[in-house]
C-alpha positions in Angstrom: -10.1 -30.1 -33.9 -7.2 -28.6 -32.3 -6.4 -26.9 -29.3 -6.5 -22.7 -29.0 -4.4 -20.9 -26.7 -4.9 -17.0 -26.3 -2.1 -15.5 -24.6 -0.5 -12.8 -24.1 3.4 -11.5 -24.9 5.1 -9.9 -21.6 7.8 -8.1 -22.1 10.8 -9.2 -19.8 11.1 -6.1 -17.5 7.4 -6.6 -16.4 7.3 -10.5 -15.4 8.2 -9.7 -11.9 5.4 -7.0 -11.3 3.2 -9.1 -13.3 3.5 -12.1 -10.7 3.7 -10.0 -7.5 0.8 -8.2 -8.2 -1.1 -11.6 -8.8 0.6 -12.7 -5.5 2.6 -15.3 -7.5 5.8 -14.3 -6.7 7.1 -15.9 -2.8 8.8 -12.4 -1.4 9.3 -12.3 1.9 6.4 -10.9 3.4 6.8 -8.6 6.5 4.3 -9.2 9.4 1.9 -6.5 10.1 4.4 -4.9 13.2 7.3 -5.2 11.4 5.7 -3.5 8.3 3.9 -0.6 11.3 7.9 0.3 12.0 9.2 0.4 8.8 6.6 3.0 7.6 7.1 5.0 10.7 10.5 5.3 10.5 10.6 6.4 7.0 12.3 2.9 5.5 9.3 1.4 3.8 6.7 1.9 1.2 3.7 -0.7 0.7 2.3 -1.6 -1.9 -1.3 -2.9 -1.6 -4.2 -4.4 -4.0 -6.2 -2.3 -5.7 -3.5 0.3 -6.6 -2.8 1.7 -3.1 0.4 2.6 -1.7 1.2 3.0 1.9 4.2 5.4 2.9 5.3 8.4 5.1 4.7 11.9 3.6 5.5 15.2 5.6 2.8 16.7 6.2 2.3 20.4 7.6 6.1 19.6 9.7 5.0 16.4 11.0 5.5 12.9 9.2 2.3 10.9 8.8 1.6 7.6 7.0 0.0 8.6 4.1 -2.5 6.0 2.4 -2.3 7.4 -2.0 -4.0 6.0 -5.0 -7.9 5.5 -3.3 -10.8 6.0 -5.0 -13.9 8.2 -3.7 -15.8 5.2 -3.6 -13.2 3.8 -0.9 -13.0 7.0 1.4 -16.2 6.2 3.2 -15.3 2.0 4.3 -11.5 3.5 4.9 -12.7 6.1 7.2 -14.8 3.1 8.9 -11.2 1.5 9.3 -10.2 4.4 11.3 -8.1 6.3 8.7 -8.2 10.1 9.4 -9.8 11.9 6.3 -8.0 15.6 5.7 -8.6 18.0 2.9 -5.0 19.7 1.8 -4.6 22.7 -0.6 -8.3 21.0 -1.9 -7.7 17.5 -2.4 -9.0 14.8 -0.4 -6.0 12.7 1.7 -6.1 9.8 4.2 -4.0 8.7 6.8 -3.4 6.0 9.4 -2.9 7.7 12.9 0.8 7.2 14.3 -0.2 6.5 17.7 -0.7 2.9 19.1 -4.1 1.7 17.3 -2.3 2.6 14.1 -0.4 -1.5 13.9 -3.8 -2.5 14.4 -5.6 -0.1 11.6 -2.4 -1.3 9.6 -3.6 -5.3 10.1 -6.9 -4.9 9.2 -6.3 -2.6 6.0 -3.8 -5.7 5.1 -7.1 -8.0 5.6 -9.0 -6.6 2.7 -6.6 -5.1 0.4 -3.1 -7.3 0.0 0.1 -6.3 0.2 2.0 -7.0 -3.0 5.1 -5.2 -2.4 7.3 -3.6 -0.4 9.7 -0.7 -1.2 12.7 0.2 0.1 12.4 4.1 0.8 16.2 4.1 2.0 17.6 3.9 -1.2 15.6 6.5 -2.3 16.8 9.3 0.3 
């Protein structure tokens, strides 16, 4: 007899991240070579589905792009990607080579996990 609504109260500060990370939000989105650069050179973070993150760490004096928030039931079809599993002071880390196939490995890691942000790591430093 009357129409039910069950919602849910947001507060203000969390719309935004509420619609990007439900891909509502129209961002401009870099392309997958553009994005490659950005996390080479230090200026960008990604942030992907699923709770990943994309950025450069340092890494035993070399800078690496670092792939942070995976589960240890997504190591084994990253690793299939071509992600480079290393074990540091005991914990498990992946990362996308920085040589040429890495734009590539960066496209298809794109295809199955979205990108829902991008962070500006310059205003950070």
């Amino acid at each position: 007899a009357g129409e039910r609504i069950i919602g849910r109260h947001i507060a203000p500060t969390l719309v935004a991240t509420m619609l990007r990370n439900l891909g509502i939000d129209n961002g401009p989105t870099p392309a997958p070579e553009e994005a490659w650069t950005g996390l080479v050179d230090g200026r960008i973070g990604l942030q992907l589905a699923d709770g990943l993150v994309l950025r450069r760490s340092r890494v035993m004096k070399d800078y690496r792009v670092e792939l942070i928030g995976l589960t240890d039931a997504m190591v084994p079809r990253l690793k299939a990607l071509g992600l480079i599993a290393e074990i540091i002071s005991w914990k498990l880390r992946l990362f996308i080579p920085t040589s040429a196939q890495g734009s590539a490995m960066l496209a298809s890691l794109l295809e199955r996990h979205a990108l829902v942000g991008v962070t500006d790591r310059t205003a950070a430093a």
